[in-house]
C-alpha positions as CSV (number, residue, x, y, z in Angstrom):
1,X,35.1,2.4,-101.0
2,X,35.2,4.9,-103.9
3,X,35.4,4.0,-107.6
4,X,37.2,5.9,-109.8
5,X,37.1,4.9,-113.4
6,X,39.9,6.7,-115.8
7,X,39.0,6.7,-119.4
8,X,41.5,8.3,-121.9
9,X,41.3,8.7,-125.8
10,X,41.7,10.4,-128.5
11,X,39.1,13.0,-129.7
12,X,36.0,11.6,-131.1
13,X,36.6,8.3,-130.1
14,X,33.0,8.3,-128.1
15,X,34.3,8.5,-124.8
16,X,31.8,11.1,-123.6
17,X,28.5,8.9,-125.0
18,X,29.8,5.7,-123.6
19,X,31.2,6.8,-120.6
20,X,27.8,8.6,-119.8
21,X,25.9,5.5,-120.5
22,X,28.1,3.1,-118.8
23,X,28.3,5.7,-115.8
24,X,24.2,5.7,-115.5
25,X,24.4,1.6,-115.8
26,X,26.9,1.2,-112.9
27,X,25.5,4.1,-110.6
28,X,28.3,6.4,-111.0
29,X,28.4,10.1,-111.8
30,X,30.2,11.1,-114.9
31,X,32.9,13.8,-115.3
32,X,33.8,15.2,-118.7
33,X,37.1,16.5,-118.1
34,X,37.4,17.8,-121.7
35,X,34.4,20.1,-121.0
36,X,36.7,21.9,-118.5
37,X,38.9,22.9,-121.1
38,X,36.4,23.8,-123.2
39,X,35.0,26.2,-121.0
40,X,38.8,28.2,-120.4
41,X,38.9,28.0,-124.3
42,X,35.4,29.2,-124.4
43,X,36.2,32.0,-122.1
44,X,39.8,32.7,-124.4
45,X,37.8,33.2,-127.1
46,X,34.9,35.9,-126.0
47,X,37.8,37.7,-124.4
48,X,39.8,37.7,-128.0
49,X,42.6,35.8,-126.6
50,X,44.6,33.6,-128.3
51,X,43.9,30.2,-127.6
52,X,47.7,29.3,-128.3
53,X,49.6,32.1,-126.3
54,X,50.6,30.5,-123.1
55,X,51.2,34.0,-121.6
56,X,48.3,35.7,-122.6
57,X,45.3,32.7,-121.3
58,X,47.3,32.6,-118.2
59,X,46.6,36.2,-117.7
60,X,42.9,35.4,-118.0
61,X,42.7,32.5,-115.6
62,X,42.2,34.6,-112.5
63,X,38.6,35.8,-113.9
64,X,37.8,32.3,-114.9
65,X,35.3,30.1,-112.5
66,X,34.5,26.8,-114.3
67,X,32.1,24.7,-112.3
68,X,30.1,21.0,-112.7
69,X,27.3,20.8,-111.6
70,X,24.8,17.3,-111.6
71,X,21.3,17.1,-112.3
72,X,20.2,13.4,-111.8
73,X,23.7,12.6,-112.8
74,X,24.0,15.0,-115.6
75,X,26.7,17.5,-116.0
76,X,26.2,21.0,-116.7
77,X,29.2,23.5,-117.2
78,X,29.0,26.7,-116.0
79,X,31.5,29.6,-116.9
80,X,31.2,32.4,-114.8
81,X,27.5,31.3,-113.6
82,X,27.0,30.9,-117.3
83,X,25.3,27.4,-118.4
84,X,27.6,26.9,-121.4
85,X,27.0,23.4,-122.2
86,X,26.0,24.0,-125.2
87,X,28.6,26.6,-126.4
88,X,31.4,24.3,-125.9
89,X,30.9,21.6,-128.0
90,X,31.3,24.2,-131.4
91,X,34.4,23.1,-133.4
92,X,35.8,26.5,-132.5
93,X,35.9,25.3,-128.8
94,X,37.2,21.9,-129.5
95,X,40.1,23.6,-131.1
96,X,40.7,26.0,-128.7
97,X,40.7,22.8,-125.7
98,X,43.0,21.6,-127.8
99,X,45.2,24.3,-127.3
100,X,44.5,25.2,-123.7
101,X,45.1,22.0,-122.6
102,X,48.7,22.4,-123.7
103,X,49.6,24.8,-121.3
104,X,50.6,24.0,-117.9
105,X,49.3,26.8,-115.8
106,X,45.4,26.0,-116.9
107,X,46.4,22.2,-116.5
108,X,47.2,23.0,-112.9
109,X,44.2,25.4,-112.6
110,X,41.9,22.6,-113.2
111,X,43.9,19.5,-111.8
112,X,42.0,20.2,-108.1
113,X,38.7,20.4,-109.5
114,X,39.1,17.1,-111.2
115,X,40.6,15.3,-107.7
116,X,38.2,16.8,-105.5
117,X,34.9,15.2,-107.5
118,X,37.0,11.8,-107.9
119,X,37.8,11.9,-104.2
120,X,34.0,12.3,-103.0
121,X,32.3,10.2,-105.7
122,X,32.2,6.9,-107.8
123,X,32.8,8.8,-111.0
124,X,33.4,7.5,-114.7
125,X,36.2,10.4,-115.6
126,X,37.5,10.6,-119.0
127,X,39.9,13.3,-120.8
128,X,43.3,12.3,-122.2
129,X,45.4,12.3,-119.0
130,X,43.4,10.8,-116.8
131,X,44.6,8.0,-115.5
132,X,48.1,8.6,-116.3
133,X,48.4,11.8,-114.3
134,X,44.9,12.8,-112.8
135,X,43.9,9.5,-111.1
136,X,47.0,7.7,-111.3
137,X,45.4,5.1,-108.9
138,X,41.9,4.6,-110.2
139,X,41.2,1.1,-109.9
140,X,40.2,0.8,-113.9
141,X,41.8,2.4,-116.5
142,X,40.8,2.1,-119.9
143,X,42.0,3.6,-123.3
144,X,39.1,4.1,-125.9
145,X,40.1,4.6,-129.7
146,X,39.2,3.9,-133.0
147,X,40.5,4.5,-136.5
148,X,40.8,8.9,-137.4
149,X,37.9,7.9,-140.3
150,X,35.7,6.5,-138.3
151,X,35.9,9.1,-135.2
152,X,35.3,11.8,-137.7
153,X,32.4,10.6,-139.5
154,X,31.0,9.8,-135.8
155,X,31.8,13.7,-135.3
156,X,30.9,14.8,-139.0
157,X,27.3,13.1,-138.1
158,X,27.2,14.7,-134.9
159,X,27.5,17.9,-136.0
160,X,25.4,17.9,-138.9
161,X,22.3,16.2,-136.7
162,X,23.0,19.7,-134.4
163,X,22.2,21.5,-138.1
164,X,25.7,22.5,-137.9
165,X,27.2,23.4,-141.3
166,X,30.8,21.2,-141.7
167,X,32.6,19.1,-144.2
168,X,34.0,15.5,-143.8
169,X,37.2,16.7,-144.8
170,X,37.8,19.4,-142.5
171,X,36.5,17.3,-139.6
172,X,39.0,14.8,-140.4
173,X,42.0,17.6,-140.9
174,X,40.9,18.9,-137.7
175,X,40.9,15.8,-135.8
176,X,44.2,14.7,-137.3
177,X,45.3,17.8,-136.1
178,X,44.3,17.6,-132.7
179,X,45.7,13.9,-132.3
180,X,48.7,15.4,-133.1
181,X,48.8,18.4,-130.9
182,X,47.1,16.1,-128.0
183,X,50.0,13.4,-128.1
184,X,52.8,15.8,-128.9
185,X,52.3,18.5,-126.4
186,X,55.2,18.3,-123.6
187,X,52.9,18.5,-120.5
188,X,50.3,15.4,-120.2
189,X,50.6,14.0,-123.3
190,X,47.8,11.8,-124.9
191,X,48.7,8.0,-124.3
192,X,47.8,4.4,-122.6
193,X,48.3,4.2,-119.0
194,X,50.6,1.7,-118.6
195,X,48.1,-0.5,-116.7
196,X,45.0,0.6,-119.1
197,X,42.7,-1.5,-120.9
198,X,42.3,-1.0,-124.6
199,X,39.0,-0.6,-126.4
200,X,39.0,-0.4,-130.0
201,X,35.4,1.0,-130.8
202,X,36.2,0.9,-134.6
203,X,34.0,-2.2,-135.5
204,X,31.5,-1.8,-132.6
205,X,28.5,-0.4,-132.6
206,X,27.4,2.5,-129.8
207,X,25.8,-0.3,-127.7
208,X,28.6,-2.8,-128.1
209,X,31.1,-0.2,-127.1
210,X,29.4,0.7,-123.9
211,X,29.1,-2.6,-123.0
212,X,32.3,-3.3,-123.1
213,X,33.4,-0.7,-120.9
214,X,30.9,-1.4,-118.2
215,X,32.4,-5.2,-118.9
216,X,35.5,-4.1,-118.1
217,X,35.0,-2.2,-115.0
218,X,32.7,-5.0,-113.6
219,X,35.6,-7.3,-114.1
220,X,38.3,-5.1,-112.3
221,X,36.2,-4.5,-109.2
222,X,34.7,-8.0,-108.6
């Protein structure tokens, strides 16, 4: 039987650290779903597209290949044969997933993609639709979150340690930003499935957090 685990959040809420650890604990392969939209916004960008206008990244999607690809259980993300995993994780591209994500015809470009690796592997898959509309039947959902301070000091600290140059304060603008865009947007919006598991991460440390994810899953498919 294939597992599927669904984990949904908000951003910064650690759900690409701890679902990569718990996913290397239980055997599983792990799928960053956000790094998907990363790459289309990636791609909207070096083409001078607006990351916001529906029309115009539509137009672009037709010369966009996004693949994953797993090296000892590691994800890479290609754009165009190009490894960008690097690339995406800029504030510029976090942003511009935000907005991508919004619009329905690059949900639905990517919605096959994300099936296809949950139908042929145990996967730990997290984004912020996933198990409400992605893998509406995975047989462990869980919701990660933590407090907007917190998530963007974790991202203020990750950031910095990569040498880049940001303030606190515009982390935290940007994340409070994106929460809202990510919940308010009329396709997929950013919430609990209804049969989720909640995880606040707030008070935990990394190691704490990952354990009680990998806690929870053991505990759904005893």
């Amino acid at each position: 039987m294939i597992v599927n685990v669904a984990i949904d959040g908000p951003a910064g809420a650690g759900k690409s650290t701890v679902a990569r650890a718990a996913a290397k604990e239980l055997g599983y392969i792990y799928v960053d779903t956000g790094a998907l939209y990363r790459a289309v916004g990636v791609c909207a960008l070096r083409l001078g597209v607006a990351t916001d206008d529906a029309a115009a990244v539509e137009g672009i999607l037709g010369s966009v290949k996004v693949e994953l690809k797993f090296t000892n259980g590691e994800q890479q993300v290609f754009l165009n044969g190009e490894n960008v995993s690097s690339e995406i994780r800029t504030p510029e591209a976090s942003m511009a997933a935000s907005n991508v994500s919004a619009i329905p015809a690059v949900r639905a470009f990517l919605f096959d993609l994300q099936k296809n690796i949950a139908a042929e592997n145990d996967c730990i898959m997290d984004g912020r639709d996933i198990g409400t509309v992605v893998l509406p039947d995975a047989q462990v959902k869980i919701f990660l979150t933590a407090s907007p301070e917190i998530r963007a000091r974790r991202r203020y600290d990750e950031l910095t340690a990569k040498g880049q140059q940001v303030e606190y304060d515009d982390v935290l603008d940007d994340l409070i930003k994106r929460d809202y865009n990510d919940s308010h947007r009329e396709v997929a919006p950013l919430r609990p499935a209804d049969d989720s598991v909640t995880v606040d991460t707030s008070g935990l440390s990394l190691e704490q957090s990952i354990e009680r994810v990998i806690q929870a899953v053991r505990e759904k498919i005893q």
